[in-house]
N, C-alpha and C positions, 0 to 999 in steps of 0.2 A: 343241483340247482333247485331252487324251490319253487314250491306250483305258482308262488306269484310272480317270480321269474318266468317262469313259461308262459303262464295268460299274458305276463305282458309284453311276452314277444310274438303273441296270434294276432295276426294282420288284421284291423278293422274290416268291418261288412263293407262292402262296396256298394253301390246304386247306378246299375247300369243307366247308360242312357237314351240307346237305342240309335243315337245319330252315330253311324258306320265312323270308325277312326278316333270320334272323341274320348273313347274308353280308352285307346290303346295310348293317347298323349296323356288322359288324368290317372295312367297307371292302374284302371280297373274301372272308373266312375268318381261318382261323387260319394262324398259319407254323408251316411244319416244324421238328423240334428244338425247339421251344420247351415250357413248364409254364406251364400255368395253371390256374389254381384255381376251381370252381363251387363257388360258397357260396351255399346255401341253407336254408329251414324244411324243417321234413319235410311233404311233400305238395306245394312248391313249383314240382317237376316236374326236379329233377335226373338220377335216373335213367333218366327217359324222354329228356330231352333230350341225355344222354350215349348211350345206344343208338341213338339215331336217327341219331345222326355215326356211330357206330359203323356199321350198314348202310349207311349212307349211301357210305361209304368203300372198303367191299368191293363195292362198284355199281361203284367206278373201278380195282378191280383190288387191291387192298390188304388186307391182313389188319389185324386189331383183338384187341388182349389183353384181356380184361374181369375185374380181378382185386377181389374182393368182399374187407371184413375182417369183416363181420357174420356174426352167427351165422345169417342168414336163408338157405334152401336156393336151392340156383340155379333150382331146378323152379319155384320158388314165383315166383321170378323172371321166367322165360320164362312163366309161366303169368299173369302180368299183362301181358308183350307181347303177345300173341297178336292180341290183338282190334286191336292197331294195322295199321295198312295197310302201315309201314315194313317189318313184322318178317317175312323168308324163314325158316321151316324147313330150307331146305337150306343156308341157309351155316352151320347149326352143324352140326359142329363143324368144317368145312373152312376156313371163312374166319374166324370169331369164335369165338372162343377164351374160355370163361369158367372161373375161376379161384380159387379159393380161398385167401387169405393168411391165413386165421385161424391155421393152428396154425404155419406158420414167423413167425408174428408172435410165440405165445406161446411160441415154443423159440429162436428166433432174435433176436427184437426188431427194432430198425430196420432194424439187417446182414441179417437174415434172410428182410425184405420186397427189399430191396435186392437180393440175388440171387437171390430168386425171379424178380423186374420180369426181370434182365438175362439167367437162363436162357433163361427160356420167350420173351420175345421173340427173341431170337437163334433157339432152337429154331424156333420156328414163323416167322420173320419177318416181325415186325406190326408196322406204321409207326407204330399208333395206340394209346395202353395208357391206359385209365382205373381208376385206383385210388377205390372207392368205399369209401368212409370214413376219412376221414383223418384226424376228430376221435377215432378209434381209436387210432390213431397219437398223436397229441395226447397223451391221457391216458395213455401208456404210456409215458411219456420223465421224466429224472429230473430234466431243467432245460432251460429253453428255449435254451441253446447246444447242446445236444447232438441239438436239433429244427433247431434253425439248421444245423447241419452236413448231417442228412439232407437235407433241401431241396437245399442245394448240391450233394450225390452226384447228385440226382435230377434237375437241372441238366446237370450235366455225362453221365449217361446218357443224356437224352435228346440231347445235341447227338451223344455218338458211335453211337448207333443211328439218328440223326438220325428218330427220332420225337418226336411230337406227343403228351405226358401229361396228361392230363384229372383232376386231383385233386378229388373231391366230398364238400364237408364240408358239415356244419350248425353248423359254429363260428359264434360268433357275433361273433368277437374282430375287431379295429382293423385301421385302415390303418396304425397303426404295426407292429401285431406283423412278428415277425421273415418268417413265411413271401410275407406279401405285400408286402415291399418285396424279396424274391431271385426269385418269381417271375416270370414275362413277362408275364403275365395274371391279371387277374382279373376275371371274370363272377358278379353276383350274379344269383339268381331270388327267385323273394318274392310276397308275397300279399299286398294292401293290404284295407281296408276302410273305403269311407266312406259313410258313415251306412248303412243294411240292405242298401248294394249290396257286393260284394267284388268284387276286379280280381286279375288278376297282370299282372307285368311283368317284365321285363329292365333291368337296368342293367350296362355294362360300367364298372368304375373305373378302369383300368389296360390297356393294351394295349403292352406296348414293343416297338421299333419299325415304329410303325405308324399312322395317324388312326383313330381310330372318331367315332362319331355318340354325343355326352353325351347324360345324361338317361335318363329312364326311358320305357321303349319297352313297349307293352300286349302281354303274351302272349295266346294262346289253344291249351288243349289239348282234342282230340278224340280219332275214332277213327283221322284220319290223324299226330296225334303233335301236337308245341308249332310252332306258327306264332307268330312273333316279327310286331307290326304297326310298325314305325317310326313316330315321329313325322312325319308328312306335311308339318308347317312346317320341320320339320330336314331333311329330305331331299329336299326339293323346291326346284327353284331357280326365282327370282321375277323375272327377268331381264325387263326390259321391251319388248312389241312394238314393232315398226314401227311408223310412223305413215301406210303405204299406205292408199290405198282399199280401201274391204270393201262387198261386195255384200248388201244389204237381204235380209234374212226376214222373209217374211209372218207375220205375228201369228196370223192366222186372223180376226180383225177387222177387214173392211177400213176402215171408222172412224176405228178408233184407227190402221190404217197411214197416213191422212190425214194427221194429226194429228204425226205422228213422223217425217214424210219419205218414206213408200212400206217403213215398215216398222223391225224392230230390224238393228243393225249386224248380220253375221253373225259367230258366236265369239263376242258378247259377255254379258253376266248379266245380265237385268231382276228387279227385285225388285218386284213386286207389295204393298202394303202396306195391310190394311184390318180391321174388324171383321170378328166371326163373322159368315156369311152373306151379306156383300157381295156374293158374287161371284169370289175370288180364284179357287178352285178351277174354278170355270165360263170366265173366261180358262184358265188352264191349261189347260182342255182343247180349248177353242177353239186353243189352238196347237198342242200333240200331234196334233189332228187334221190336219193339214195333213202329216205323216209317209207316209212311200211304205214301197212293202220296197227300193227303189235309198237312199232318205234314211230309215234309221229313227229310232224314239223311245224314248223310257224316260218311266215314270212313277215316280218314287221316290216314297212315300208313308208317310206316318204314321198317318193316320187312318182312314181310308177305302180296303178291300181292291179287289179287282179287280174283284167282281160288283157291288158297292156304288156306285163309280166308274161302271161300265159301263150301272147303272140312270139313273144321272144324266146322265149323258154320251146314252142313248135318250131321256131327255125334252128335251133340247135340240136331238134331228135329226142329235146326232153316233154313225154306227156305230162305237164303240171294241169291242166285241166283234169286229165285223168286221176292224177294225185287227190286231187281237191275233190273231184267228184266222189272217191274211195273213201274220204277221211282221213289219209295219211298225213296231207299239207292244210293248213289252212294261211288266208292271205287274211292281214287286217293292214289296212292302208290308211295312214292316217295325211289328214288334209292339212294343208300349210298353215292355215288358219289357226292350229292346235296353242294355244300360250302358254299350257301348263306344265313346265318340265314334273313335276309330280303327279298329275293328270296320265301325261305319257307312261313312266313308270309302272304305275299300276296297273294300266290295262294292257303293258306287257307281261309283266307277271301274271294276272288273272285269266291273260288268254294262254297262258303254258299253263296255268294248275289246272285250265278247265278242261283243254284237250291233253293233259298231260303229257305234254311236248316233251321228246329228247332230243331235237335238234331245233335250234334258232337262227335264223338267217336276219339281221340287223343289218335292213341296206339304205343307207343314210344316214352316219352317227352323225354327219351336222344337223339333221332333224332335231335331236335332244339340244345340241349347242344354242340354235336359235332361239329356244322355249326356256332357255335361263335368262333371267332378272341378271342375277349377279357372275359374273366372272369363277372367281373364286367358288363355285360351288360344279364345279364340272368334275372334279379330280374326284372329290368323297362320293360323289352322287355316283357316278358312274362303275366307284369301286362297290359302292352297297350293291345296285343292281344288278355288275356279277358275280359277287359272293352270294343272292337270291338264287341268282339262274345255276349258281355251282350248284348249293342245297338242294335243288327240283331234279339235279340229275340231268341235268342240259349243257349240250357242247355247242356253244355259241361260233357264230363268224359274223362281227362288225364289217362293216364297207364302209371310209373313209374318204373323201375327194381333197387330193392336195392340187396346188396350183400344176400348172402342166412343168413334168420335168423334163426338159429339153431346152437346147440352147447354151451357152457361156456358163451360166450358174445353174446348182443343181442345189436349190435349197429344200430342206425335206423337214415338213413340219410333223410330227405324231403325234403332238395333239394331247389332251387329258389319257387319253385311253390307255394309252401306250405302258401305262406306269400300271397297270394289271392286267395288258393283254399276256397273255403265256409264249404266243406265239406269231409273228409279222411278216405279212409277205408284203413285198413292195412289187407294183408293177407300173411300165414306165415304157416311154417312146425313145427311139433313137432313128435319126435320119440315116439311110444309107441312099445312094442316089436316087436322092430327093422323091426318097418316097419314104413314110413311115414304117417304123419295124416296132414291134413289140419285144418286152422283154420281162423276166420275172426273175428276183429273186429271192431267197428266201432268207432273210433277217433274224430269225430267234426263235427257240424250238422248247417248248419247257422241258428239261428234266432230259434233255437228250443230243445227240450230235446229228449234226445235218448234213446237206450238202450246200455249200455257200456259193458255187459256183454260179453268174450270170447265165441264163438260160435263153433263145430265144422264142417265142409259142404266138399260135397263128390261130384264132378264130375262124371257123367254116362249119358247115351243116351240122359235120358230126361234134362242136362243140369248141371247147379248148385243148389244145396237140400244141405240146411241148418237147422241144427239140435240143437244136446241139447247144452248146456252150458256145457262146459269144464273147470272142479273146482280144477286141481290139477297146482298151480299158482308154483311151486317148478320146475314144467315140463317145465314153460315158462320160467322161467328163465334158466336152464340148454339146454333147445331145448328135451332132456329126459325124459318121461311122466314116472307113474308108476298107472299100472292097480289098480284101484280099487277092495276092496271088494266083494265078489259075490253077497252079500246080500246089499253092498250099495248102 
């Protein structure tokens, strides 16, 4: 192969951007010399997200041009960053550079924006120049060829300063129009709403030469700026384990570890599956408990906060206050209110790398159900984030609520989950003189043989106590037992 073959398989320089996630959808950043265009609503979060590269960049030693076409004062500007965490006081005016193109726009026209951009960068040497407003520009031209040609000037500026130009409009115009087929990129921001919840997001349309991550990818802006969330089925690779031996975790029920082989595989998902009050959350936390501060735990939770958990967890003989006070468990309770199935995501993963969780208690998976937009995106979403929590070294147990199974029909829904839990236990009510009974059994064991027999198990102080086999199979199916024999 020869060296020109090889240089021109070394990956371009990339341009970090400093807003959390959007490296990871433009594949590294942006490239140097090139134009791309941020098309947005107003409110969207464009010029926050154009400032934030902009600091971001003078962090790595580089200056940034920031040239406004609106008539809005630059104080009034800086006086909505402030409150961001991104935003230093002392790089202006040393390192960023903000700029005013309104009046060589009105005395100059496009020429006049044109050699402002090529002055002042050359003057001050700023790798990185964002022009805000460019549907200013837009409406100041006499035909779209004579828009078509600025574009191209602004092309080839950037390649000889070899800077990086950031164009922010609220056009609302096509992928055919002239400016987005000449430039390299383009990034939209946007604001959705489905039904009384609103989202923003990220979609890149355009990248040349380069891959990105399709689709639209959920924003989130604060007081630290826009954090981009990727799509965690897009960016996550699903590549399949070995088929090694894995060493058994204790359930916390030795029982059920009977029952299962001496316990769950380790790294793998059990989904738990039953009516309100069965019991799911009471496993649960029979497993959590079994966490050290050498092996800790995580509670993700929907329903039920940390002291609430922790009441219930002391009526069963489990110290989870203790746990939590130790550092073995930690409780993150997330509120109903949460809209962002990607939001969620993340700060389950971010709370297992941070206390480097080996065990996860997921009690609520319809929590994540209600936080999707789309249907269709429950199956890949939930398979990326236990293929994450496989990688960390975490043996997860989802808790699911199906409708009550009792009565004529026993319909059993399992749900997206099901199709990468490794392991299911069902637990379920059955009337024996009219009183309720509990029952468990165990549905699917990865990688090994079980015992499939109906059990029956009783909740009291010391926890969950799992008992004989329950043989009247007429009961399950009706939800109706009928008492045996005296002597049977």
């Amino acid at each position: 192969m020869s060296d020109r073959d090889e240089k021109d398989k070394t990956p371009p320089r990339r341009i970090t951007t400093g807003v959390p996630g959007l490296d990871t959808v433009l594949s590294g950043g942006l490239l140097p010399g090139a134009v791309y265009i941020v098309q947005g609503s107003p409110g969207a979060g464009k010029t926050i997200l154009a400032n934030q590269i902009c600091f971001h960049r003078v962090t790595q030693g580089e200056k940034a041009l920031y040239v406004t076409l609106l008539a809005e004062s630059h104080a009034r500007l800086i006086q909505n960053l402030e409150r961001m965490s991104f935003y230093d006081e002392r790089r202006l005016p040393s390192s960023i550079f903000y700029v005013s193109g309104y009046d060589d726009l009105e005395s100059g026209g496009l020429e006049g924006i044109l050699r402002l951009l090529n002055h002042e960068s050359q003057r001050r040497g700023t790798s990185l120049i964002v022009v805000d407003g460019l549907f200013v520009l837009e409406e100041s031209v006499q035909s779209e060829r004579e828009f078509r040609k600025f574009v191209n000037y602004l092309s080839t500026l950037a390649s000889l300063l070899t800077a990086t130009i950031l164009l922010l409009t609220n056009s609302r115009r096509t992928q055919a129009s002239p400016e987005y087929t000449m430039v390299d990129g383009w990034i939209e921001v946007a604001t959705a709403t489905h039904g009384h919840l609103g989202s923003r997001y990220v979609q890149v349309h355009k990248f040349r030469g380069s891959d990105f991550v399709a689709g639209l990818h959920t924003t989130v802006i604060s007081d630290d700026g826009m954090r981009v969330l990727p799509r965690l089925e897009a960016t996550t690779g699903l590549e399949g384990q070995g088929a090694a031996e894995v060493a058994r975790v204790p359930s916390g029920v030795p029982a059920l570890d009977g029952l299962i082989g001496g316990g769950v595989p380790q790294g793998s998902t059990t989904l738990v599956l039953g009516p309100t009050g069965v019991g799911k959350t009471t496993l649960g936390l029979h497993f959590i408990a079994q966490c050290s501060e050498q092996a800790p735990g995580l509670i993700f939770g929907f329903y039920e906060n940390a002291s609430r958990l922790a009441l219930k967890a002391r009526m069963l003989g489990i110290d989870l206050e203790g746990l939590v006070r130790r550092g073995a468990v930690e409780v993150v309770w997330q509120p109903a209110s949460e809209p962002s199935l990607d939001g969620l995501g993340y700060r389950l993963i971010e709370a297992v790398r941070r206390r480097g969780a080996k065990r996860v208690l997921v009690d609520g998976l319809r929590g994540f159900e209600r936080a999707q937009f789309y249907d269709e995106r429950s199956s890949p979403f939930l398979a990326a984030l236990t293929h994450v929590l496989r990688a960390e070294g975490v043996t997860s147990l989802y808790t699911s609520e199906v409708p009550q199974i009792i009565g004529e029909r026993s319909e059993i829904s399992f749900g997206p989950i099901s199709a990468v839990a490794e392991n299911i236990l069902l637990m379920r009510y059955v009337e024996l003189d009219s009183a309720l009974h509990r029952l468990l059994s165990v549905l699917k064991v990865r990688d090994s043989d079980f015992d499939s027999a109906v059990r029956r198990f009783v909740i009291d102080a010391r926890g969950i106590r799992i008992g004989d086999v329950f043989r009247d199979t007429e009961g399950l199916l009706t939800g109706h037992a009928h008492r045996p024999p005296a002597d049977a």
